[in-house]
MARBA-601403 format. One record per residue: z negated, x, y negated of N, C-alpha, C, O in turn. Coordinates in steps of 0.2 Angstrom, whole numbers, plus 5000, padded with zeros to 4 digits. Atoms other than C-alpha are relative to their C-alpha. Layout:
BEGIN
ZXYZXYZXYZXY...
This chain:
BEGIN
500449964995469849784569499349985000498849994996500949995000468149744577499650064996499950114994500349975002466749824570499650075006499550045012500549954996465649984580499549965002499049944999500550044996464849894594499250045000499050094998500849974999462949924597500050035005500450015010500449975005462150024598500150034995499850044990499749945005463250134588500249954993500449974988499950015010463450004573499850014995500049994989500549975005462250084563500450054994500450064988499849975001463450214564500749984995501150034993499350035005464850114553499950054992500350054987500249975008464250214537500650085000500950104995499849945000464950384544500849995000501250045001499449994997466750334547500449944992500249884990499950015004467850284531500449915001500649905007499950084998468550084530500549995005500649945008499550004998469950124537500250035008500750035011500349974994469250224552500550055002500950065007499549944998470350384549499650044997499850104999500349934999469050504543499349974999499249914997500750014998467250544546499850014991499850064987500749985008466150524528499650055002499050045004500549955002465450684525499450014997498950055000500550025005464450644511499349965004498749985003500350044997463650514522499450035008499050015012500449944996462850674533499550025002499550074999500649965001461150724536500150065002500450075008500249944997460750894537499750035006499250005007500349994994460450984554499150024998499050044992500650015003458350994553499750085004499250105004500349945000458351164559500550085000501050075003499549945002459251354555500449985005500149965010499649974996460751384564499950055004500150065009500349944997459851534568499549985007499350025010500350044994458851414582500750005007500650015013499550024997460551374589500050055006499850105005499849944996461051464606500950024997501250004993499249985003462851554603500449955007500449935012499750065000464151464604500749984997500850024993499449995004465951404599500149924996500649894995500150065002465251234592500050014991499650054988500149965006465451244572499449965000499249935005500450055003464251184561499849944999499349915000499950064999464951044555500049965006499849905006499950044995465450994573499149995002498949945004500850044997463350994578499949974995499849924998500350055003463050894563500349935002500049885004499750054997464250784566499549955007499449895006500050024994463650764584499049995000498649965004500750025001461750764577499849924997499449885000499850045001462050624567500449925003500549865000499850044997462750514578499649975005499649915006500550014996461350514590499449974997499049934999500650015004460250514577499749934996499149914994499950055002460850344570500249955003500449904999499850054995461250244582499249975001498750005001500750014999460050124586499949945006500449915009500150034994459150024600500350045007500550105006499849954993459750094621500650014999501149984998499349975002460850214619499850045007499350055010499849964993461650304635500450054999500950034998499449945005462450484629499950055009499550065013499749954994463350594644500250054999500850044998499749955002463850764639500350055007500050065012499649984994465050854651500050084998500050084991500149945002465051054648499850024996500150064993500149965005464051104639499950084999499850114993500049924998463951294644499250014997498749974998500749995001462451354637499449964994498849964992500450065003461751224626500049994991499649954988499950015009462251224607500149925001499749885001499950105001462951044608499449975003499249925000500650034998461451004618499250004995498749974995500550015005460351044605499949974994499449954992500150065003460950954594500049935002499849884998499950084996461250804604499050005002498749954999500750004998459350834610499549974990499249924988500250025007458750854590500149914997499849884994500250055004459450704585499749945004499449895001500650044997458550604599499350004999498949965000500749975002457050694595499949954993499449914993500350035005457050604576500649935000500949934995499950055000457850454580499449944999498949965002500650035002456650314575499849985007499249975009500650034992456350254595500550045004501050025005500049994993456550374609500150005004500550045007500350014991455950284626500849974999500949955004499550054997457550194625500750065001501250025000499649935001458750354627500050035004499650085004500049954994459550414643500550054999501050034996499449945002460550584643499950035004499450065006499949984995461350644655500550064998501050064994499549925000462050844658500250005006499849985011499749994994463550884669500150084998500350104992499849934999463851054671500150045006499750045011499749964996464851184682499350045004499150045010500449954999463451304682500050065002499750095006499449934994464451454686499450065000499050084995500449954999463451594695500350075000500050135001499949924997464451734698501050004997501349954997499449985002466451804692500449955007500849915005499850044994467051714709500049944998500649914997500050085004466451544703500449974995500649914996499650005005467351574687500549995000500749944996499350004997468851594694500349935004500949905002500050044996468651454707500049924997500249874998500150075004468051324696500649994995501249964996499249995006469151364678500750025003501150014999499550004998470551404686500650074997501250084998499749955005470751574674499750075003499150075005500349925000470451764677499550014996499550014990500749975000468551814678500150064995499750084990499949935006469251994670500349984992500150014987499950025009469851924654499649964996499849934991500450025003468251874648499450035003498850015001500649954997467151994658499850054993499250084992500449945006467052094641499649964996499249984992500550045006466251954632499349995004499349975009500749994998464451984634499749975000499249985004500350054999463951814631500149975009499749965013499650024994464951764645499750025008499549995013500049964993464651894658499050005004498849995009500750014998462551894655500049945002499649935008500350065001462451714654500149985009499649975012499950004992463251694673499650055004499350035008500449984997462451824679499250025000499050065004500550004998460851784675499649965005499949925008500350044993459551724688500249934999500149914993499950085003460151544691500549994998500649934996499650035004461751544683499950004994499550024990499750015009462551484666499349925000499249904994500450065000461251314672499550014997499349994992500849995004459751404670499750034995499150034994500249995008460051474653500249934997499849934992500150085001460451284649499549985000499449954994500650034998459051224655499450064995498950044992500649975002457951374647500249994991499749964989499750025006458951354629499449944997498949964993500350035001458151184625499149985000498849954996500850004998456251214634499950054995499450064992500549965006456151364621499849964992499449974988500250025007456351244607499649935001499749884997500350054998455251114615500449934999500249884996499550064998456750994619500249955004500549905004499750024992457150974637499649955000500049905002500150064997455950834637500449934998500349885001499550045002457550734628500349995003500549945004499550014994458550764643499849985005499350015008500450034995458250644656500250055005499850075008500049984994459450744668500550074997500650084991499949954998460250904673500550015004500250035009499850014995461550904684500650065001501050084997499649934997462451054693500549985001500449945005499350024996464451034697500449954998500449924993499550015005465850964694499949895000499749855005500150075002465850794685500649945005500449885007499650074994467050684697499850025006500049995011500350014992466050734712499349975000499049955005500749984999464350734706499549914999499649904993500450055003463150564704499849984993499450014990500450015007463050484687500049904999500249855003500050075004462850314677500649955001501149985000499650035001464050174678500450024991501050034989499450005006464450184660499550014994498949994994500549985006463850264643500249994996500849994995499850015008463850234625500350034998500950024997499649965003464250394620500150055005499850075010499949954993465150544629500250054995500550034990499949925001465250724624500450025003500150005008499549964997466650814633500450064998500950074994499549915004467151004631500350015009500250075012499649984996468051004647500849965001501049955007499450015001469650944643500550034994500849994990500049965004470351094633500949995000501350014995499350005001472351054637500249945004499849905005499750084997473450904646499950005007499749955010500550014993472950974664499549965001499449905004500650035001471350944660499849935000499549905003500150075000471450784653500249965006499849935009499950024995472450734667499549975005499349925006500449984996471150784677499449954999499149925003500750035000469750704670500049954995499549934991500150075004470450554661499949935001499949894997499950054995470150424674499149994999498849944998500750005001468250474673499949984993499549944991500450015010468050474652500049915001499549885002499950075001468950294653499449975006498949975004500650024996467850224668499650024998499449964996500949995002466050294662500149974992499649944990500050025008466450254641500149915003500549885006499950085000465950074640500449984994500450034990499650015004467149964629499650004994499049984995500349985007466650004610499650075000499450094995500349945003465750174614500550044999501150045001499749935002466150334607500250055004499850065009499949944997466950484613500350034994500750014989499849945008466950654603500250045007499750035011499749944998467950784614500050064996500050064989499949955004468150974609500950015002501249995007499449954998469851064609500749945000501349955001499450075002470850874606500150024992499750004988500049995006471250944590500549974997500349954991499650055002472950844588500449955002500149945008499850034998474150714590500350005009500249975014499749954992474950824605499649985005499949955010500250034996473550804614499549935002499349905007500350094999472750634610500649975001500549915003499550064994474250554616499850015007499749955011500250004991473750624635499449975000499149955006500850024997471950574631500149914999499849875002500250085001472350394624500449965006500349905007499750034994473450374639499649985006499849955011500450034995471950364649499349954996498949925000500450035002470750284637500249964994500450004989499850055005471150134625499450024993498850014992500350005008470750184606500049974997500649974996499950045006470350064592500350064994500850064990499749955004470450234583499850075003499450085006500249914997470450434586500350034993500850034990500049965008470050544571500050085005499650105009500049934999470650734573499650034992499850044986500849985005469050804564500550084995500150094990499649955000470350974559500249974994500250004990499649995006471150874546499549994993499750014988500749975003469450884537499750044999499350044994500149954998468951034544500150045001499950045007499449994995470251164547499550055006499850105009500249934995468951274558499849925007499649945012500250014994468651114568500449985007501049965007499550024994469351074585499749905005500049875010500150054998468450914587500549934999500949934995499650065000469250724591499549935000499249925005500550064997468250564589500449944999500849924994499750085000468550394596499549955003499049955006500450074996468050224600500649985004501250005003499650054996468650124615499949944999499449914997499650075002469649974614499449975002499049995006500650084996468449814617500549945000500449885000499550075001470049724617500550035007500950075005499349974996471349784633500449994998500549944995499549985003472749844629500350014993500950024991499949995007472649874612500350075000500450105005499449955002473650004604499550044996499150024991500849965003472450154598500550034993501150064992499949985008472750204580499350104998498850124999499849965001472950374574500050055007499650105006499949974995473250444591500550055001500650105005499349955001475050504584500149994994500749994992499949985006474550514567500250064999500250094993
Protein backbone atom coordinates (compact mmCIF):
# COMPACT_ATOMS: atom_id res chain seq x y z
CA UNK A 1 0.00 0.00 0.00
CA UNK A 2 1.18 3.52 -1.09
CA UNK A 3 1.93 5.81 1.60
CA UNK A 4 -0.71 9.14 2.49
CA UNK A 5 -0.03 11.41 -0.36
CA UNK A 6 0.73 15.22 0.24
CA UNK A 7 -0.29 17.11 1.71
CA UNK A 8 -1.70 14.79 4.02
CA UNK A 9 1.63 12.50 4.64
CA UNK A 10 2.36 14.24 7.73
CA UNK A 11 -0.71 12.67 8.59
CA UNK A 12 0.84 8.91 8.41
CA UNK A 13 1.40 9.02 12.43
CA UNK A 14 -2.41 9.10 13.15
CA UNK A 15 -3.47 5.94 11.45
CA UNK A 16 -2.00 2.46 12.77
CA UNK A 17 0.61 0.38 10.17
CA UNK A 18 -1.81 -1.31 8.90
CA UNK A 19 -4.34 1.41 8.17
CA UNK A 20 -7.39 0.00 10.26
CA UNK A 21 -7.49 2.25 13.16
CA UNK A 22 -6.89 5.83 14.01
CA UNK A 23 -3.91 6.22 16.76
CA UNK A 24 -5.46 7.94 19.62
CA UNK A 25 -2.55 8.44 21.66
CA UNK A 26 -1.04 10.19 18.69
CA UNK A 27 -3.92 13.17 19.21
CA UNK A 28 -3.64 16.66 20.25
CA UNK A 29 -5.99 18.11 22.27
CA UNK A 30 -8.76 20.52 20.99
CA UNK A 31 -7.16 24.20 22.13
CA UNK A 32 -10.27 25.22 23.37
CA UNK A 33 -13.47 24.22 25.88
CA UNK A 34 -16.06 22.23 24.37
CA UNK A 35 -18.15 24.90 26.00
CA UNK A 36 -16.90 27.29 22.72
CA UNK A 37 -18.35 24.72 20.45
CA UNK A 38 -21.83 25.53 18.89
CA UNK A 39 -24.33 22.53 19.82
CA UNK A 40 -24.11 19.91 17.90
CA UNK A 41 -24.14 16.08 17.21
CA UNK A 42 -20.42 16.03 16.51
CA UNK A 43 -18.56 14.04 19.56
CA UNK A 44 -15.67 15.09 20.96
CA UNK A 45 -13.55 12.67 19.87
CA UNK A 46 -14.90 13.17 16.22
CA UNK A 47 -13.76 17.31 16.46
CA UNK A 48 -10.44 16.17 17.56
CA UNK A 49 -10.09 13.81 15.06
CA UNK A 50 -11.07 16.31 12.42
CA UNK A 51 -8.82 19.11 14.23
CA UNK A 52 -6.03 17.12 13.99
CA UNK A 53 -6.12 16.35 10.53
CA UNK A 54 -6.21 19.85 9.40
CA UNK A 55 -3.88 20.76 11.68
CA UNK A 56 -1.14 18.50 10.40
CA UNK A 57 -1.15 18.21 7.22
CA UNK A 58 1.25 20.29 5.65
CA UNK A 59 1.99 22.55 2.54
CA UNK A 60 -1.66 23.59 0.04
CA UNK A 61 -4.25 21.97 1.46
CA UNK A 62 -7.78 22.19 -0.22
CA UNK A 63 -10.64 20.94 2.55
CA UNK A 64 -14.46 21.05 1.31
CA UNK A 65 -16.98 20.43 4.05
CA UNK A 66 -20.61 19.66 2.93
CA UNK A 67 -23.22 20.18 5.90
CA UNK A 68 -22.33 21.38 8.28
CA UNK A 69 -25.55 22.88 9.94
CA UNK A 70 -24.58 25.24 12.30
CA UNK A 71 -20.84 25.08 12.58
CA UNK A 72 -19.42 22.49 15.25
CA UNK A 73 -17.19 20.65 12.64
CA UNK A 74 -16.44 23.98 11.08
CA UNK A 75 -14.89 24.96 14.08
CA UNK A 76 -12.80 22.55 14.40
CA UNK A 77 -11.82 22.36 10.87
CA UNK A 78 -11.39 26.41 11.21
CA UNK A 79 -9.17 25.79 14.74
CA UNK A 80 -6.97 23.64 13.20
CA UNK A 81 -6.12 25.82 10.20
CA UNK A 82 -5.74 28.69 12.52
CA UNK A 83 -2.55 26.78 14.31
CA UNK A 84 -1.36 24.95 11.52
CA UNK A 85 2.30 26.14 11.03
CA UNK A 86 1.33 28.04 7.36
CA UNK A 87 -2.03 29.31 6.66
CA UNK A 88 -1.84 31.35 3.23
CA UNK A 89 -1.85 28.16 1.59
CA UNK A 90 -5.45 26.84 2.87
CA UNK A 91 -8.65 26.93 0.92
CA UNK A 92 -11.94 25.83 2.48
CA UNK A 93 -14.87 25.73 1.16
CA UNK A 94 -18.58 25.43 2.89
CA UNK A 95 -21.55 24.00 1.10
CA UNK A 96 -24.61 24.28 2.89
CA UNK A 97 -28.53 23.91 2.28
CA UNK A 98 -29.22 26.94 4.59
CA UNK A 99 -32.66 25.99 5.28
CA UNK A 100 -34.89 29.13 6.20
CA UNK A 101 -38.20 28.09 7.05
CA UNK A 102 -40.23 24.39 8.10
CA UNK A 103 -41.07 24.37 4.04
CA UNK A 104 -37.44 24.34 3.10
CA UNK A 105 -36.93 21.55 5.45
CA UNK A 106 -39.33 19.50 4.07
CA UNK A 107 -38.36 20.26 0.45
CA UNK A 108 -34.84 19.95 0.71
CA UNK A 109 -34.28 16.71 3.52
CA UNK A 110 -36.92 14.98 2.30
CA UNK A 111 -38.38 14.42 6.15
CA UNK A 112 -41.41 15.92 8.05
CA UNK A 113 -40.62 19.49 9.41
CA UNK A 114 -43.18 18.42 12.50
CA UNK A 115 -40.91 15.72 13.82
CA UNK A 116 -38.29 17.87 14.68
CA UNK A 117 -40.17 21.18 15.19
CA UNK A 118 -39.94 20.42 19.07
CA UNK A 119 -36.18 20.50 19.00
CA UNK A 120 -35.36 24.00 19.92
CA UNK A 121 -32.05 23.93 18.21
CA UNK A 122 -33.57 23.12 15.09
CA UNK A 123 -36.55 25.22 14.96
CA UNK A 124 -34.65 28.73 16.32
CA UNK A 125 -31.64 28.10 14.31
CA UNK A 126 -33.95 28.06 10.73
CA UNK A 127 -35.96 30.49 11.89
CA UNK A 128 -33.62 32.89 12.70
CA UNK A 129 -32.95 35.93 10.42
CA UNK A 130 -31.14 34.52 7.45
CA UNK A 131 -31.47 30.96 8.10
CA UNK A 132 -29.55 27.87 9.48
CA UNK A 133 -26.49 29.98 6.91
CA UNK A 134 -26.44 32.92 9.06
CA UNK A 135 -26.07 31.26 12.28
CA UNK A 136 -23.12 29.39 10.38
CA UNK A 137 -21.68 32.25 9.32
CA UNK A 138 -22.16 34.03 12.73
CA UNK A 139 -20.84 30.77 14.98
CA UNK A 140 -17.20 31.16 13.74
CA UNK A 141 -17.03 35.35 13.44
CA UNK A 142 -17.91 35.18 17.42
CA UNK A 143 -14.71 33.02 17.91
CA UNK A 144 -12.70 35.26 15.58
CA UNK A 145 -12.46 32.41 12.87
CA UNK A 146 -14.44 33.13 9.73
CA UNK A 147 -11.38 34.62 8.44
CA UNK A 148 -10.18 30.52 7.91
CA UNK A 149 -13.03 30.19 5.70
CA UNK A 150 -12.29 31.25 2.25
CA UNK A 151 -16.14 30.47 1.27
CA UNK A 152 -19.61 30.26 2.16
CA UNK A 153 -21.81 28.80 -0.16
CA UNK A 154 -25.82 28.49 0.07
CA UNK A 155 -27.51 25.29 -1.47
CA UNK A 156 -27.27 22.15 -2.58
CA UNK A 157 -23.82 20.83 -3.25
CA UNK A 158 -24.38 19.16 -6.94
CA UNK A 159 -25.76 22.39 -8.29
CA UNK A 160 -23.79 24.80 -6.71
CA UNK A 161 -20.01 26.26 -8.00
CA UNK A 162 -17.03 24.61 -6.35
CA UNK A 163 -13.36 23.49 -6.94
CA UNK A 164 -12.37 20.84 -9.28
CA UNK A 165 -10.78 18.68 -6.60
CA UNK A 166 -9.89 18.70 -2.79
CA UNK A 167 -7.47 17.16 -0.39
CA UNK A 168 -9.79 16.68 2.16
CA UNK A 169 -13.73 16.32 2.20
CA UNK A 170 -15.99 16.65 5.25
CA UNK A 171 -19.31 15.15 4.49
CA UNK A 172 -22.45 15.00 6.83
CA UNK A 173 -24.83 14.70 4.05
CA UNK A 174 -24.87 11.20 3.28
CA UNK A 175 -26.79 9.79 6.44
CA UNK A 176 -28.14 6.27 4.41
CA UNK A 177 -27.69 4.53 0.82
CA UNK A 178 -30.18 7.14 -0.74
CA UNK A 179 -28.08 9.54 0.17
CA UNK A 180 -24.85 8.16 -0.88
CA UNK A 181 -26.48 7.25 -4.11
CA UNK A 182 -27.27 10.65 -4.36
CA UNK A 183 -24.12 12.22 -3.68
CA UNK A 184 -21.53 9.60 -4.47
CA UNK A 185 -20.66 10.66 -7.98
CA UNK A 186 -19.69 14.28 -6.56
CA UNK A 187 -17.40 12.78 -3.15
CA UNK A 188 -15.54 10.54 -6.03
CA UNK A 189 -15.06 13.46 -8.72
CA UNK A 190 -14.00 16.39 -6.17
CA UNK A 191 -11.69 13.83 -3.77
CA UNK A 192 -8.45 13.88 -5.59
CA UNK A 193 -6.57 10.53 -5.76
CA UNK A 194 -4.83 9.98 -2.29
CA UNK A 195 -7.05 12.48 -0.33
CA UNK A 196 -9.07 11.94 2.66
CA UNK A 197 -12.61 11.54 3.19
CA UNK A 198 -14.20 11.54 6.77
CA UNK A 199 -18.02 11.21 6.45
CA UNK A 200 -20.51 11.12 9.46
CA UNK A 201 -23.33 8.53 9.78
CA UNK A 202 -20.93 5.66 7.57
CA UNK A 203 -20.74 3.97 10.69
CA UNK A 204 -20.43 0.31 9.11
CA UNK A 205 -19.64 -2.16 6.55
CA UNK A 206 -23.53 -1.93 5.38
CA UNK A 207 -22.98 1.28 4.27
CA UNK A 208 -19.31 1.64 3.16
CA UNK A 209 -20.03 -0.89 0.73
CA UNK A 210 -22.53 1.93 -1.11
CA UNK A 211 -19.99 4.53 -0.42
CA UNK A 212 -16.87 2.52 -1.71
CA UNK A 213 -19.06 1.76 -4.64
CA UNK A 214 -18.63 5.30 -5.68
CA UNK A 215 -15.20 5.96 -4.55
CA UNK A 216 -12.10 3.73 -4.69
CA UNK A 217 -10.49 3.07 -1.04
CA UNK A 218 -6.97 2.14 -0.21
CA UNK A 219 -8.70 1.89 3.08
CA UNK A 220 -11.92 2.94 5.25
CA UNK A 221 -11.71 2.93 9.05
CA UNK A 222 -15.23 2.87 10.85
CA UNK A 223 -14.16 5.16 13.74
CA UNK A 224 -17.19 3.18 16.12
CA UNK A 225 -15.01 0.26 16.48
CA UNK A 226 -12.97 2.50 18.77
CA UNK A 227 -15.40 4.64 19.71
CA UNK A 228 -18.91 3.10 20.30
CA UNK A 229 -20.48 6.73 20.54
CA UNK A 230 -18.87 7.53 17.12
CA UNK A 231 -20.58 7.57 13.78
CA UNK A 232 -17.60 8.64 11.93
CA UNK A 233 -15.97 6.68 8.57
CA UNK A 234 -12.33 7.70 7.34
CA UNK A 235 -10.98 6.98 4.01
CA UNK A 236 -8.23 7.61 1.41
CA UNK A 237 -8.80 7.20 -2.24
CA UNK A 238 -7.24 4.88 -4.28
CA UNK A 239 -4.18 6.63 -6.40
CA UNK A 240 -4.19 3.24 -8.14
CA UNK A 241 -7.68 2.65 -10.34
CA UNK A 242 -9.53 -0.01 -9.57
CA UNK A 243 -7.98 -1.06 -6.44
CA UNK A 244 -9.93 -2.93 -4.07
CA UNK A 245 -10.59 -0.82 -0.91
CA UNK A 246 -9.82 -2.61 2.27
CA UNK A 247 -11.89 -2.67 5.27
CA UNK A 248 -15.03 -1.48 3.49
CA UNK A 249 -16.63 -5.02 4.47
CA UNK A 250 -14.55 -5.49 7.54
Amino acid sequence: MTSVQQPLSALQRFFSADFARISLEALDSLPVSLREFPTGWTSPWELTLLYNLVKHSSGPLRILEIGPWIGRSTTAISLGIRDRESRKDVLYDIVDFGITSGAEWEALLKVPYLNFAGQDQISRTIHAPGGSVAVLIENPRKLGLLEQVTSVIRGDCLQVPMRSSYDLIFCDCVHDAREIQQYGHLLADRLRPGGLLVCDDVIDPTLGKVLAGYVPFDFLIYLHQQDPGSKFCVGRKSVTPGATTMGAAA
